[in-house]
TORZAKOL-64121 format. One record per residue: residue in one letter; x, y negated, z negated of N, C-alpha, C, CB in turn. Coordinates in steps of 0.05 Angstrom, whole numbers, plus 5000, padded with zeros to 4 digits. Each point is the difference from the previous one (the first is absolute). Glycine has a CB too. Example, Ala and Ser with C-alpha at 12.3 -4.5 7.8 and 13.67 -1.06 7.14 Angstrom:
! TORZAKOL-64121
A526451144844498249765000501849765000496250234975
S503149565039501649764999498549784986502450135043
END
This chain:
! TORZAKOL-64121
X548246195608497850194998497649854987503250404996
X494749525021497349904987498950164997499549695013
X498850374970497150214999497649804992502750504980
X496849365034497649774993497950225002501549475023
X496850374955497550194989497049805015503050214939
X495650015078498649885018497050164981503949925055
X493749924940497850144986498549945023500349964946
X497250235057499049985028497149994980503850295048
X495449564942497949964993498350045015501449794976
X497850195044498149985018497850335005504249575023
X499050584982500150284992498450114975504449955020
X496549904952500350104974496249904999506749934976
X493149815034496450025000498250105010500749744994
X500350325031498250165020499350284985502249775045
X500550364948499350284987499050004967503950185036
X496949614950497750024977497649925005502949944973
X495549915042498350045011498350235014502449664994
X499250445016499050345009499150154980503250045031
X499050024949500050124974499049874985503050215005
X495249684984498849854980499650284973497149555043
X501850624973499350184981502350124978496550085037
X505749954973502550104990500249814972502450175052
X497149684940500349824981502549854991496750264991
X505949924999502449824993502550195017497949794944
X500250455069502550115005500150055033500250234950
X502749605061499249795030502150305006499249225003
X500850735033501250175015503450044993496049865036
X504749864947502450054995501350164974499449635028
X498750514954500050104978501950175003495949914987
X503950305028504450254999498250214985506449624982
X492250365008500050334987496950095005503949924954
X495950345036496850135005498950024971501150325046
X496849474960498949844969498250224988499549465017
X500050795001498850244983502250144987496150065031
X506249884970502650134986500649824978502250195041
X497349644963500449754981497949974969501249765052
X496150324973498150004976499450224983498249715026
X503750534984499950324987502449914971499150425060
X503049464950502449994979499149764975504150155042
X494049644974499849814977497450224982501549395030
X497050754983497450164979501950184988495150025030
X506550064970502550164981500349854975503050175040
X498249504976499949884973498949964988501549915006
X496249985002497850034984499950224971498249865050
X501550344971499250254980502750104977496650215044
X506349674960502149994986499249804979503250135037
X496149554975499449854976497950074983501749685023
X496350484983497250004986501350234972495449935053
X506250254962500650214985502649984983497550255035
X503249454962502249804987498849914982502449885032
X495050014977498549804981498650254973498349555051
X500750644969499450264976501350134980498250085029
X504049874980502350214984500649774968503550285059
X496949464967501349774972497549964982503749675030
X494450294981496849974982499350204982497949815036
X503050504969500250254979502449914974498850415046
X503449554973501849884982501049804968499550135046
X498249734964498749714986499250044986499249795023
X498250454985498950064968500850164984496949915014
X503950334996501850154987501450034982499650005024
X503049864985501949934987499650034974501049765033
X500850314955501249974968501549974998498750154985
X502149734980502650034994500749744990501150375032
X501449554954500649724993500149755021502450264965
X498349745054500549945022497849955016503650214992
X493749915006498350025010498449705010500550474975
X500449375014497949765006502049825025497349954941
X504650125053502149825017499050245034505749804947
X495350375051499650115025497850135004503950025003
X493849904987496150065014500249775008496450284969
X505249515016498749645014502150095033499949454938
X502250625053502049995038498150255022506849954973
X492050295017499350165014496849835008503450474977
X495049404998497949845015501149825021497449994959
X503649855040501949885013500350065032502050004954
X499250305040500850135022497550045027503650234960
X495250015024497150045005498349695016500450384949
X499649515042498349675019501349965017498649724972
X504650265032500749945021500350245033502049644956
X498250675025499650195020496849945012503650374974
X494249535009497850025014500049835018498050164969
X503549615029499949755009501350135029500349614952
X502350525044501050175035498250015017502550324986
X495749904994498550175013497249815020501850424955
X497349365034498549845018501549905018497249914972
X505050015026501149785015501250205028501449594951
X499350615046500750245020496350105018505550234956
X492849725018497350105016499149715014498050434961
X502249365031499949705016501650105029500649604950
X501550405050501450075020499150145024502549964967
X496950385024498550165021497849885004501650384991
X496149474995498049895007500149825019498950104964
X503449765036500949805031500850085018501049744984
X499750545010502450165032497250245006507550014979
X490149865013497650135008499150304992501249705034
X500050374947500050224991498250024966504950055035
X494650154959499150154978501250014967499050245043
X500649614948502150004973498550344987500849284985
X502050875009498850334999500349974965502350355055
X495249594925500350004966499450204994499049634989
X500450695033499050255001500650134971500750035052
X497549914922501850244986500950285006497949794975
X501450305034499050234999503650075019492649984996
X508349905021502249945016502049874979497349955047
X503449924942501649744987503250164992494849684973
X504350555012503050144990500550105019500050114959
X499750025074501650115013501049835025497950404980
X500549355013500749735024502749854983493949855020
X506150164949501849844997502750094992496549764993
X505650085006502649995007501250144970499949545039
X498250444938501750024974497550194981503549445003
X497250704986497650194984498949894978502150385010
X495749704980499249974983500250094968498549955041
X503550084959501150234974500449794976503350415032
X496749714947500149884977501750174978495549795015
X506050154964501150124983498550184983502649675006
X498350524986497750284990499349864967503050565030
X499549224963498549824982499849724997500750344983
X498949595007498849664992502849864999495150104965
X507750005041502049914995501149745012500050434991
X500149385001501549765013501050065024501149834961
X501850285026502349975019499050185019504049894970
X494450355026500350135024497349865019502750494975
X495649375012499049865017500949745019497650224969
X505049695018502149865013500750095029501849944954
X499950275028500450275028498750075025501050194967
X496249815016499850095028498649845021500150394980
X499349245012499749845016501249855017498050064976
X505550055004502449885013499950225021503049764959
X495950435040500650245027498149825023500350604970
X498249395016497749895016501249755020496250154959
X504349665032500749835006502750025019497149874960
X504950265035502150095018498450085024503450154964
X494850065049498550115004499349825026499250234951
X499949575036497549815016502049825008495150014972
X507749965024501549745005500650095016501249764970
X500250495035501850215022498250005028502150404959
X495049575029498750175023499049645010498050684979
X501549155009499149705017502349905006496149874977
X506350235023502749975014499550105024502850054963
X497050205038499550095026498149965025501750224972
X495849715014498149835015501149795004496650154986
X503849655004501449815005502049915030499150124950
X502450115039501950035025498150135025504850094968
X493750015031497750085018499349795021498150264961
X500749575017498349775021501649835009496349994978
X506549925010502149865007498449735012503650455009
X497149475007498549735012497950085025504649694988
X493650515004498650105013497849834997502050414999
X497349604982497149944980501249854978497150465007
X503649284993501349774972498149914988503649795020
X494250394971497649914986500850154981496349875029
X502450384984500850274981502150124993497350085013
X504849814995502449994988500649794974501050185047
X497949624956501149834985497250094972503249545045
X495450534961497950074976501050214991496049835015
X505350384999500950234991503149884980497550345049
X504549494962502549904985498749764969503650035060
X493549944939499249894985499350194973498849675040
X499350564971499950204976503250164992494350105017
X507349955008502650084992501049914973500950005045
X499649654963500649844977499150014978500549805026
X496850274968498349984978500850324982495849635030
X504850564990500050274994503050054988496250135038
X505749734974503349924987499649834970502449895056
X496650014941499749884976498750204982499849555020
X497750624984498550264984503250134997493850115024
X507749954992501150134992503949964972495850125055
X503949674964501649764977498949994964500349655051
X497150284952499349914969499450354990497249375007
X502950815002500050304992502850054988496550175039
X504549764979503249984989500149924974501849875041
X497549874962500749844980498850154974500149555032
X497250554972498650124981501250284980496549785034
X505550334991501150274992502649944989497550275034
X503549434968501650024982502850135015495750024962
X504649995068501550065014501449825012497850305000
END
């Protein structure tokens, strides 16, 4: 059984050529990049409203403990913002609209905005560890979405995953669980 792999370049130039305009995303892309670019502006609006929650958090905070976990929730906070471009980089190449809509952000994103009714550590622990469960479950599922559809946006998506497994790891660690 051979399956020799034949590339027909000839093919592959003629039609980027045609499509010049399309920019990175060629006839062989598998998915509908306005579906693509609706779920990554979700993330977006999940990370922005990650970066808000942990940035309330930061200053907040009280308590003995307080300097150790404002420095992990600052921490936190830069790298959710950091998602949140690198997901709007993304739609900006798959030709789409990066959506920073306030006015939209809490009902686009994946995890709420809620905060503890006080200044409490742990329950500010709590409820980023929710958070964070939250956002891992659900870039799991995208994930499995794009499968080898789109190995751009997949692999940028298994990149914040990674980053978002660890937020949730050093919370752990923080709660002492």
């Amino acid at each position: 059984m051979s399956d020799s792999f034949v590339l027909d370049v000839t093919r592959i130039r003629e039609e980027a050529q045609r499509k010049m305009e399309a920019g990175p995303v060629t006839g062989s892309y598998g998915l509908d990049e306005e579906r693509v670019i609706a779920i990554l502006n979700d993330v977006i609006a999940t990370e922005v409203v990650c970066w808000l929650r942990y940035t309330r958090h930061a200053i907040s905070a009280i308590g003995i403990d307080r300097a150790q976990v404002s420095a992990e929730f600052t921490e936190h906070a830069a790298a959710e913002m950091q998602h949140a471009i690198r997901a709007a980089e993304r739609v900006s190449q798959l030709g789409g609209d990066p959506d920073f809509d306030p006015a939209t952000l809490v009902q686009r994103a994946h995890t709420d905005y809620t905060t503890p009714a006080s200044d409490d550590l742990k329950a500010m622990l709590e409820n980023n560890l929710l958070a964070e469960r939250i956002v891992i479950s659900t870039y799991q599922e995208i994930i499995r979405w794009l499968g080898d559809h789109d190995p751009t946006t997949r692999r940028l998506m298994e990149s914040i995953l990674e980053e978002e497994e660890e937020h949730a790891d050093d919370i752990i660690d923080l709660l002492g669980t």
